[in-house]
N, C-alpha and C positions, 0 to 999 in steps of 0.2 A: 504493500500500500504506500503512496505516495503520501507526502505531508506537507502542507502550507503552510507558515507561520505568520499571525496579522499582530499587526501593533498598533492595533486602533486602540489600547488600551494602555498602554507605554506611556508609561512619567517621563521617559528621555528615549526619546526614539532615534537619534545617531548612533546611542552607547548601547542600545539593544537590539539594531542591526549588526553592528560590528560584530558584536559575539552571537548575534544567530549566522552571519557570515562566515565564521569558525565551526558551522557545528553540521553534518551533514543532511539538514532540512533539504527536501526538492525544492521548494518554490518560495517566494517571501509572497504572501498575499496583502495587497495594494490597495484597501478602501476607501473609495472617494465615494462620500455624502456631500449632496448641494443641499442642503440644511431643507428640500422641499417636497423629494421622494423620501425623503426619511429625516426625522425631526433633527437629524443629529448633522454639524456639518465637520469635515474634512479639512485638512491641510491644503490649502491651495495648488496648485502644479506649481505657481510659479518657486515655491518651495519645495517639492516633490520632486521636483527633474535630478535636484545635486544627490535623489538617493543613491545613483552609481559610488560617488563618494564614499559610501557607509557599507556597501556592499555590493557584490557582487555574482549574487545567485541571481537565475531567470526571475520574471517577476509574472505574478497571476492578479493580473487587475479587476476588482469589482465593482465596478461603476454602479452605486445606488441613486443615480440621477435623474429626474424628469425628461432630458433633453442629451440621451447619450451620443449624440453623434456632433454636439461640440466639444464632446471628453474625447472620443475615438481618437482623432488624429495627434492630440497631443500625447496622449500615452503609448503612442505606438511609435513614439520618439525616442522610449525608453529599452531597457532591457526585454522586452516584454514578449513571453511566450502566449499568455491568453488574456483575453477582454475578455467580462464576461457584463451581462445588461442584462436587465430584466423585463421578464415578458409581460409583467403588469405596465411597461411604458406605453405613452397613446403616444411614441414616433413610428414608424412604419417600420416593421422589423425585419422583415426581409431585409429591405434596406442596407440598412446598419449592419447588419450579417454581413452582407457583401462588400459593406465598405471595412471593418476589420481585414476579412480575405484583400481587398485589394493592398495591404499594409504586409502581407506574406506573415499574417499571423492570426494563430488558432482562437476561435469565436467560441463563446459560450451563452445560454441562456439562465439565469439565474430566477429559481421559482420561492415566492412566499410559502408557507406553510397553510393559509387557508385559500390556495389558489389551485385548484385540479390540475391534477399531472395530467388529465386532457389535454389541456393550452398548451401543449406544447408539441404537439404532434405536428401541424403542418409545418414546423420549424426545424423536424428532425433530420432532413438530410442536410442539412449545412452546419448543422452541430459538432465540436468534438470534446464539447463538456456541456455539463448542464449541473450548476449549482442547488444541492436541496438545501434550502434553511429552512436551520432544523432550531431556529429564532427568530423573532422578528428582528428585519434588520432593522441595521443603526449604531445600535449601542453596542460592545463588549460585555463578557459577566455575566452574560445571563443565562439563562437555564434552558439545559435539554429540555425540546418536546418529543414527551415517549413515543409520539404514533411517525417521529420522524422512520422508524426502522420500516412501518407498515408503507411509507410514500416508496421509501426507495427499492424495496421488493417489489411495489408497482413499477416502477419506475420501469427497473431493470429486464421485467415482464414485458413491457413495452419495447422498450428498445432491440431486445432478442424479438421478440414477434417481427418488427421490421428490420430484422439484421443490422439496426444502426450501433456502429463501435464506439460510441463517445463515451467518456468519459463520464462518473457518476462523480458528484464532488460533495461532501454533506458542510456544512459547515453552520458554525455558532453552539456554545457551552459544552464543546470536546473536549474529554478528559480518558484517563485510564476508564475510569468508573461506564461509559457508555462505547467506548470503543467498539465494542462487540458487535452492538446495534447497527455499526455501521462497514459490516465484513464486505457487504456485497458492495460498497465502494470503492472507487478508482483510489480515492484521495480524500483527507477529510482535512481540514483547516482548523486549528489552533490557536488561542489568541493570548488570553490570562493565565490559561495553564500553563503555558511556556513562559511568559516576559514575567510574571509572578512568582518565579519561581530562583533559588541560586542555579541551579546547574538545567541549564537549557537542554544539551545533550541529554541528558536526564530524563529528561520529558520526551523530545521528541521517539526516544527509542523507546519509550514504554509504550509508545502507540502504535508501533510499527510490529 
């Protein structure tokens, strides 16, 4: 299983990149809130571009945005292996699907938790992740929802019925403690239980 580590929770977020940078995490997961899709806002880019500086892992971008396709181009400036945008946005999602691909980088869909893994079907062939929150997003800290294990068995049902290979990614209140819940995933994202912790590496292996 693949692991993302997010610092949208981080008291010093240079000095705990640096040392997730040391530790063998796949991906740094990237949250940008515009204070409108989700009550919480975000580090600006124009601060966010120098993260090369602090690190140097791929980076897994999740745009919790109103208006993802004035994030797209700028994040795809970056290290950046996936966007991922959510399919509760009213911009035209095809779209933006395509305009990621035109940047030579992997698209994702990103699903609420009271939103049908339906919604996502006419989007599955352009997919090569599909984020479950398994929280509302926004905030850090917050607490597993149990019936996340029950979305992503759907999910994975789905995606085998039409042969699509994307990626399953869970993410929001991953710990040792629900790990399990989340086997039939690609990748699960991490946020408090890593940067809260002394020894990062510590963590990251106890979920892998």
């Amino acid at each position: 299983m693949k692991i993302g580590a997010s610092f949208l929770k981080s008291k010093n977020i240079p000095n705990d990149l640096e040392k997730l940078n040391e530790t063998d995490v796949d991906f740094i997961h990237v949250d940008v809130a515009d204070g409108k899709f989700v009550k919480n806002k975000t580090l600006p880019y124009k601060e966010m571009k120098y993260i090369y500086r602090y690190t140097s892992k791929r980076l897994d971008v999740h745009l919790m945005v109103d208006n993802p396709s004035a994030y797209i181009p700028l994040y795809a400036e970056l290290n950046t292996e996936f966007i991922t945008f959510h399919v509760e946005t009213l911009e035209d999602i095809e779209k933006n699907l395509k305009l990621i691909k035109e940047y030579s980088i992997k698209c994702g869909l990103a699903i609420n938790p009271d939103t049908k893994i339906s919604e996502l079907i006419p989007y599955l062939p352009f997919l090569d992740m599909i984020l479950v929150m398994s929280v509302t997003p926004g905030f850090g800290g917050q607490e597993f929802m149990e019936n996340t294990e029950n979305r992503v068995n759907e999910l994975k049902e789905l995606l085998d019925s039409y042969n699509i290979k994307a990626w399953i990614c869970v993410d929001g209140g991953i710990n040792d403690k629900v790990i399990d819940k989340c086997r039939n995933a690609s990748m699960v994202v991490a946020g408090s239980y890593i940067t809260n912790s002394d020894n990062f590496q510590e963590k990251i292996s106890s979920l892998r």
